[in-house]
C-alpha positions as a LaTeX table, in Angstrom:
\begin{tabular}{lrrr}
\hline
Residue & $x$ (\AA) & $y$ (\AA) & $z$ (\AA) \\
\hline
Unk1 & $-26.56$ & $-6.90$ & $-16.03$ \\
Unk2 & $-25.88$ & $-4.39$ & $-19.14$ \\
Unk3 & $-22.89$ & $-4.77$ & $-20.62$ \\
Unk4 & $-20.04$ & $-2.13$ & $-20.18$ \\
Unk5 & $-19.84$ & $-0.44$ & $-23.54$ \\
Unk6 & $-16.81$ & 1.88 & $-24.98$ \\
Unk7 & $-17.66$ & 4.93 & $-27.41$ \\
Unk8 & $-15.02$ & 5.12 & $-30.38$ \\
Unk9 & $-11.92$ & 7.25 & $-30.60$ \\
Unk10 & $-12.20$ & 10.95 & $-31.63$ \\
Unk11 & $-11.31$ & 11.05 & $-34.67$ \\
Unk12 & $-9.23$ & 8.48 & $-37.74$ \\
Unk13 & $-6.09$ & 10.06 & $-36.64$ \\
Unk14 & $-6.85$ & 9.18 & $-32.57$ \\
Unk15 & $-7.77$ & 5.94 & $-34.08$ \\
Unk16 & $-4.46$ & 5.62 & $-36.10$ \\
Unk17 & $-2.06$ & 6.85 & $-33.11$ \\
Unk18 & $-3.85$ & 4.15 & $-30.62$ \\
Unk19 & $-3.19$ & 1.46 & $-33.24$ \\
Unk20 & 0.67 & 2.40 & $-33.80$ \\
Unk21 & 1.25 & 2.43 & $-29.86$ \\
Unk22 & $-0.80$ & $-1.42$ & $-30.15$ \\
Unk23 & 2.15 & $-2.59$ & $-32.64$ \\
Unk24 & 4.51 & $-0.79$ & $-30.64$ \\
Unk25 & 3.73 & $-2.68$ & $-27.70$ \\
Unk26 & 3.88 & $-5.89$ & $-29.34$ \\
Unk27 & 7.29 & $-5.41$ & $-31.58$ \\
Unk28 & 8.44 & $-4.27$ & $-28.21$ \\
Unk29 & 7.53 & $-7.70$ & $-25.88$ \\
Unk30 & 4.56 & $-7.13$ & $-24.65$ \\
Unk31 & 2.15 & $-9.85$ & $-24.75$ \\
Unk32 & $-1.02$ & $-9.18$ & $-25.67$ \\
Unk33 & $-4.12$ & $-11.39$ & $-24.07$ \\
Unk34 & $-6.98$ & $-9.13$ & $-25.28$ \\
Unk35 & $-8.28$ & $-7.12$ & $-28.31$ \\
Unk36 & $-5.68$ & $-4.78$ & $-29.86$ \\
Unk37 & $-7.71$ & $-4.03$ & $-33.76$ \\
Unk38 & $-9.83$ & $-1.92$ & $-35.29$ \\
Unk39 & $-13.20$ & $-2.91$ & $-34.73$ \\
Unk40 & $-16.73$ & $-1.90$ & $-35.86$ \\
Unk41 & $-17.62$ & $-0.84$ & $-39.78$ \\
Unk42 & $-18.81$ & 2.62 & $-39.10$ \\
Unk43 & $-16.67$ & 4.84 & $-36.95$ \\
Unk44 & $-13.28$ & 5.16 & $-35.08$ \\
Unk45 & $-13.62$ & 1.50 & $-32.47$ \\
Unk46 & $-10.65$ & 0.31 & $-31.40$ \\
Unk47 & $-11.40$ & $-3.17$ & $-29.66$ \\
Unk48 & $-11.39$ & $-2.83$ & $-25.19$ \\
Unk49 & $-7.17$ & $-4.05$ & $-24.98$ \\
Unk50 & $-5.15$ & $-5.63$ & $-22.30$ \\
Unk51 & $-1.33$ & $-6.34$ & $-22.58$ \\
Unk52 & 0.81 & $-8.51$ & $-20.03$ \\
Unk53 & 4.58 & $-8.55$ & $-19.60$ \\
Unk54 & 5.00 & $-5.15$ & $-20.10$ \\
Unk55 & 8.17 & $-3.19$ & $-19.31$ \\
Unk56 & 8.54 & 0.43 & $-18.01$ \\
Unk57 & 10.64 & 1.18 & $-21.01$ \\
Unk58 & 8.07 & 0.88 & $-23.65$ \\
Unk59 & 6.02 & 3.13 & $-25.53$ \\
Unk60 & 2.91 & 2.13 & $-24.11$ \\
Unk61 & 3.94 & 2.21 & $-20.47$ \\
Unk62 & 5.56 & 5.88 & $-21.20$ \\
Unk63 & 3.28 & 7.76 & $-23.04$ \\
Unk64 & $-0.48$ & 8.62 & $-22.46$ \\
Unk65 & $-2.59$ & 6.18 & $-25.03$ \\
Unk66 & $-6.17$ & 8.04 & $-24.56$ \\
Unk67 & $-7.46$ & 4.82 & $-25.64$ \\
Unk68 & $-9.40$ & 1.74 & $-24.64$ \\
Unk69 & $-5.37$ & 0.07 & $-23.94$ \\
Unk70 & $-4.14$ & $-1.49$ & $-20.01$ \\
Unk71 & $-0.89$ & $-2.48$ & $-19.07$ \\
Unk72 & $-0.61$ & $-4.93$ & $-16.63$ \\
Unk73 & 3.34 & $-4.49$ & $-14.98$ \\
Unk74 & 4.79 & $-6.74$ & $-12.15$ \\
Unk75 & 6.92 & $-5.44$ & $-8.98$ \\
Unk76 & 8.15 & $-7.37$ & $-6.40$ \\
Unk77 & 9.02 & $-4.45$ & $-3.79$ \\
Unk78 & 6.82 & $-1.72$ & $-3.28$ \\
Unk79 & 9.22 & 0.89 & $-3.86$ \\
Unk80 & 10.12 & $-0.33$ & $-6.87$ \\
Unk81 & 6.64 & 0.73 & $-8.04$ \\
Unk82 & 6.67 & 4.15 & $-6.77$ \\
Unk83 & 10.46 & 4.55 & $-8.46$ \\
Unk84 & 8.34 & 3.79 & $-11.84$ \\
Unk85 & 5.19 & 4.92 & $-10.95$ \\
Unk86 & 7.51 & 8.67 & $-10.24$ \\
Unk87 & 9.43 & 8.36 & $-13.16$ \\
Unk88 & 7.06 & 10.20 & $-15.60$ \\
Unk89 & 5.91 & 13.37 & $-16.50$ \\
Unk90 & 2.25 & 12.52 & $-16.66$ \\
Unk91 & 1.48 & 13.19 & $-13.07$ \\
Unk92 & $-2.77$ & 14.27 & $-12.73$ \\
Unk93 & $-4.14$ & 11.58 & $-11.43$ \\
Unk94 & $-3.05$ & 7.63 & $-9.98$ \\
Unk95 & $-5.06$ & 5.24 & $-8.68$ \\
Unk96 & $-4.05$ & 2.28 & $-6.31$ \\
Unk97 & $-6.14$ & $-0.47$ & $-5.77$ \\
Unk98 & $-5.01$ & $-3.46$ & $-2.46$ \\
Unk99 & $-6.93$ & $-5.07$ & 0.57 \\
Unk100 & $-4.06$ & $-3.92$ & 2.50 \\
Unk101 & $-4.75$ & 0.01 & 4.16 \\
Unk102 & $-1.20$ & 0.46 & 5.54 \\
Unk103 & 0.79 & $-0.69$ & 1.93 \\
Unk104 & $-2.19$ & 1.68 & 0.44 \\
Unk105 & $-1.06$ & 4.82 & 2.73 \\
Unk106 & 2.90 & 4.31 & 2.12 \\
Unk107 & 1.93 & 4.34 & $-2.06$ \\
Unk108 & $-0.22$ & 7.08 & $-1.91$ \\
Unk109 & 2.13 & 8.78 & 0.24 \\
Unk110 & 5.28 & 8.51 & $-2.06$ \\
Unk111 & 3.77 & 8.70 & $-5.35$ \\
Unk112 & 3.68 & 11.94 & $-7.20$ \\
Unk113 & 0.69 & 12.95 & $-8.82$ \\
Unk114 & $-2.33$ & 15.53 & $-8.40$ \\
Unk115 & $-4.68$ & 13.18 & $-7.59$ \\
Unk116 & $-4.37$ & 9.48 & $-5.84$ \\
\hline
\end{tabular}
């Protein structure tokens, strides 16, 4: 099996603005389990990163990273999720991934965004 590659950031400045929202993250509470530097000698790499714990008020929940970044985020009640999932005005495209079809239909019903 090949392994799942990731081309580098645009530019140093794309770079730069991906590793600020990293920090912010962090100073903020997140934890982070995976990656979250600069990596590579030539070019813009920022390592593939994952962050846990993280709450709807931080940076890198509310703003668009274009970067190799996930946040994982935890909800208890479904529409709890769609209150968040509304509350933003980056609205193109969602995706929602469960085994279960009906709790699929009711998200992709109430959420908000271009695509789903």
């Amino acid at each position: 099996m090949r392994r799942a590659e990731r081309g580098p950031q645009a530019d140093g400045e794309q770079r730069a603005r991906v590793l600020r929202l990293i920090e912010s993250g962090k100073r903020q509470g997140a934890r982070l389990v995976a990656g979250g530097e600069r990596t590579g000698h030539v070019g813009y790499f920022v390592q593939p990163t994952m962050f846990c714990d993280v709450g709807d008020h931080m940076d890198i929940a509310r703003r668009e990273l274009f970067g190799p970044v996930r946040q994982i985020m935890k909800f208890s009640q479904i529409d709890d999720l769609l209150e968040c999932a509304n509350d933003t005005h980056y609205d193109l495209v969602a995706t929602n991934f469960t085994g279960d079809l009906d709790r699929a239909n009711y998200f992709t019903q109430g959420l908000r965004a271009g695509t789903v």
